[in-house]
N, C-alpha and C positions, 0 to 999 in steps of 0.2 A: 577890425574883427579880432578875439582873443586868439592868442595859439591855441595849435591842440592839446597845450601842459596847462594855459590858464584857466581857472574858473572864477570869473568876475560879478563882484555886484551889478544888478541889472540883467544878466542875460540868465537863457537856461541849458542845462545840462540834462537831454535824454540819456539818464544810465540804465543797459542792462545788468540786472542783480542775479544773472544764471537761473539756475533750475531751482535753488533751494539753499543746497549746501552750503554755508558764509564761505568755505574755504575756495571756491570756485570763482570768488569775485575777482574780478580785476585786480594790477595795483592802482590803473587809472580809475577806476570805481570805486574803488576803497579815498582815493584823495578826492575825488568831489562829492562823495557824502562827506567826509568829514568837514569839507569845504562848506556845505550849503547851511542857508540861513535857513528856509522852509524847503523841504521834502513832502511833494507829493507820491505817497503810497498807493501801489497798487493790492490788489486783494492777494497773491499767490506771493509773495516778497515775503520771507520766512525772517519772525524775529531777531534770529540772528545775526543778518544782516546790518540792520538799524541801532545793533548795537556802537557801530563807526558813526554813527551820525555824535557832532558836537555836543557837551550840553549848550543847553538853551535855543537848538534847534526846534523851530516848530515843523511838528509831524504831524499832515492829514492826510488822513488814510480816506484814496479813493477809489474803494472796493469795485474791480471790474470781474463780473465770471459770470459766463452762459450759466441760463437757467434759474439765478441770482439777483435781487434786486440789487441794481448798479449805477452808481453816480453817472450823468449823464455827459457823455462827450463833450458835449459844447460848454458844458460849465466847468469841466476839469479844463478845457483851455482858457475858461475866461478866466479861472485861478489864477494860470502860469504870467499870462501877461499882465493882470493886476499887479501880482507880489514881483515879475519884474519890473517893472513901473514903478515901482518902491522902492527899487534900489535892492531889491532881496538878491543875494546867489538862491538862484531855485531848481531842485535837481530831479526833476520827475522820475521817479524809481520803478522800473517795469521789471516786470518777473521775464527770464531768459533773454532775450534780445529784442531793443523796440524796434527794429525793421523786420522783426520774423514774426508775423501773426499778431503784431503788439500795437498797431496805429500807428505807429511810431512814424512814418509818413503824415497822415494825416496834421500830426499833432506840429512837424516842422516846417508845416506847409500854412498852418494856419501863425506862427508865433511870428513865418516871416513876411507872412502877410502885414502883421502887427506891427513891422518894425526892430521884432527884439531878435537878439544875437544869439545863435541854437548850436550846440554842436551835439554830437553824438556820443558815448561810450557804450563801445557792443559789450553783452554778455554773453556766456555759453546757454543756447537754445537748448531745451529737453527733448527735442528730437534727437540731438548730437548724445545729450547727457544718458539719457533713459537706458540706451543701449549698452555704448560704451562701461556705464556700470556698471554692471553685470559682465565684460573683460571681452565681447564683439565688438568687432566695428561693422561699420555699416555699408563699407564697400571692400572687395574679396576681388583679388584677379580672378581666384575661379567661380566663384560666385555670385558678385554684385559688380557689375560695371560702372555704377552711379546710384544715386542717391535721389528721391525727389520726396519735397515736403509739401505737403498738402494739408489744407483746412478740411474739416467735417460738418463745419459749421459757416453754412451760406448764409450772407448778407440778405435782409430782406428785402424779397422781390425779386433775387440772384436767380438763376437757373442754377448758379454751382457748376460744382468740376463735373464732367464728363465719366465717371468710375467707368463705363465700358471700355472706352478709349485710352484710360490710364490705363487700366488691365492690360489691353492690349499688348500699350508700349512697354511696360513691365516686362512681361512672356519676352517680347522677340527681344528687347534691346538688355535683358538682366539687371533692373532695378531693384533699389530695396524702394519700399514706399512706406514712408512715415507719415501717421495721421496724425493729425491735432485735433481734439473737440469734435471727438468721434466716435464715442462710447455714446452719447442720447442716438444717435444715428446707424448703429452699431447694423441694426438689422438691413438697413436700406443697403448701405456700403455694401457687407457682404452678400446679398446678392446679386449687387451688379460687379463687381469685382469679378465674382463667380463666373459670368459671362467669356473671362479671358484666361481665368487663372485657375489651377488645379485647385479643387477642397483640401487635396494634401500641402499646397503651402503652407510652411511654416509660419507662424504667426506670432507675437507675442505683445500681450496689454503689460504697460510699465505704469501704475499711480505712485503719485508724490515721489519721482524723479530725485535720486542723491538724497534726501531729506532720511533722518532715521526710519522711519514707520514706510520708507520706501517695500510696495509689495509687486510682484509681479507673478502674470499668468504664462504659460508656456501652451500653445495650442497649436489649430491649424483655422484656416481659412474658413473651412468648412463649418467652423465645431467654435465661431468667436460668438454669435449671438450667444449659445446654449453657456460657453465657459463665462462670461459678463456678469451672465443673469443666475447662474450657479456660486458662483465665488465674490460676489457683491463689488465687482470692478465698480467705479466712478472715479468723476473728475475730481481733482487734473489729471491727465491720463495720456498717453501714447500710444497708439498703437501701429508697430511696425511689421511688415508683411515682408517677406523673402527666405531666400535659402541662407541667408547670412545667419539666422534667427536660431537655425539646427543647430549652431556653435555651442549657445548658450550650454544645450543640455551635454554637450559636450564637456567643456568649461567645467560644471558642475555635476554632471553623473547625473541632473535630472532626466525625470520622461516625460513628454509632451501630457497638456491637463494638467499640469500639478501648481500650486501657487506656493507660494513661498513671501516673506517675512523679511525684509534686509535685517541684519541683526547690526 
């Protein structure tokens, strides 16, 4: 099995490409793109990026996003272990980290079913990224005790997360809660959320995460369906709920409801 510095013909390389921003990559992710013979792309992996890729690398782009006509799971793995079976270095390129919301499980479960030799390179998550942008973190001694990520977007047939019960735990144990793929769902969440958690929690939607044309909303709990649907939020998107969130207009002199433009 290669170290964790080699990347060899034959085997694959799950790399996380961060949020967006090229400058966010790894150096481990910047040396196994440049390594790979074929790169499989995912839909949210921002041009820049790919600019590390070799020449004469071959690059398929296989566009995954809710809502999106998406290359189908089981043929992006039959990709990998074909082109490794060729002898390819092959570096599947997943936008933020392939164990956070990205299959990335799936995908090393199936390659070592196949035989081929998998390692991982994490990248920085947009749940971490979205916030911290804008100069919050997302856990506060007085504020935020911990941190939980969570999906918006259940597996079909899933019952899904419990939002009462998150709520709950939220209130008494002082979480932030970070959602993923939770602007189509936007309405549902917040009123079961509601169930545990004050309308005045602070709240804030981050789209396209570190990327130039990054934009974000400043609201509250209460007031997310109405600010979504007012200021034309969609995905990719974030949206993170707590009192950590107050900082931002802090930080910036904003006032909750305002949208703002990264410049």
């Amino acid at each position: 099995m290669p170290t964790p510095s080699e990347f060899l013909p034959g085997t694959v390389a799950l790399v996380g490409a961060g949020p967006g921003d090229p400058e966010l990559l790894t150096l481990k992710a910047v040396k196994a793109i440049s390594a790979a013979t074929v790169l499989l792309v995912d839909d949210l992996v921002s041009d820049g990026v790919l600019t590390h890729a070799r020449p004469g690398a071959r690059i398929v782009h296989v566009g995954k996003r809710g809502g999106c006509k998406s290359t189908p799971q089981a043929f992006i793995e039959k990709l990998m272990v074909m082109a490794a079976r060729e002898g390819e270095m092959v570096v599947r390129l997943k936008g933020g980290d392939p164990f956070i919301f990205g299959r990335g499980g799936e995908e090393v479960e199936h390659l070592r079913a196949a035989g081929i030799e998998v390692q991982v390179v994490n990248g920085i998550t947009a749940g971490l990224a979205g916030l911290t942008s804008l100069g919050v973190p997302l856990t506060h001694r007085e504020h935020a005790h911990g941190v939980v990520f969570v999906t918006g977007h259940a597996k079909p047939g899933d019952a899904g997360t419990d939002w009462q019960a998150l709520a709950a735990t939220a209130r008494d144990a002082k979480l932030t809660l970070v959602i993923y793929m939770g602007v189509a769902s936007a309405a549902h969440i917040q009123q079961e959320l509601l169930t545990g958690l004050s309308a005045h929690t602070p709240l804030a939607v981050i789209q396209h995460a570190t990327l130039p044309h990054q934009r974000h909303a400043l609201t509250t709990l209460g007031q997310l369906r109405a600010t979504i649907e007012r200021e034309g939020m969609g995905s990719p998107a974030v949206i993170v709920v707590g009192d950590v969130v107050s900082g931002i207009a802090a930080v910036q002199g904003d006032m909750p409801t305002s949208i703002h433009l990264r410049a």
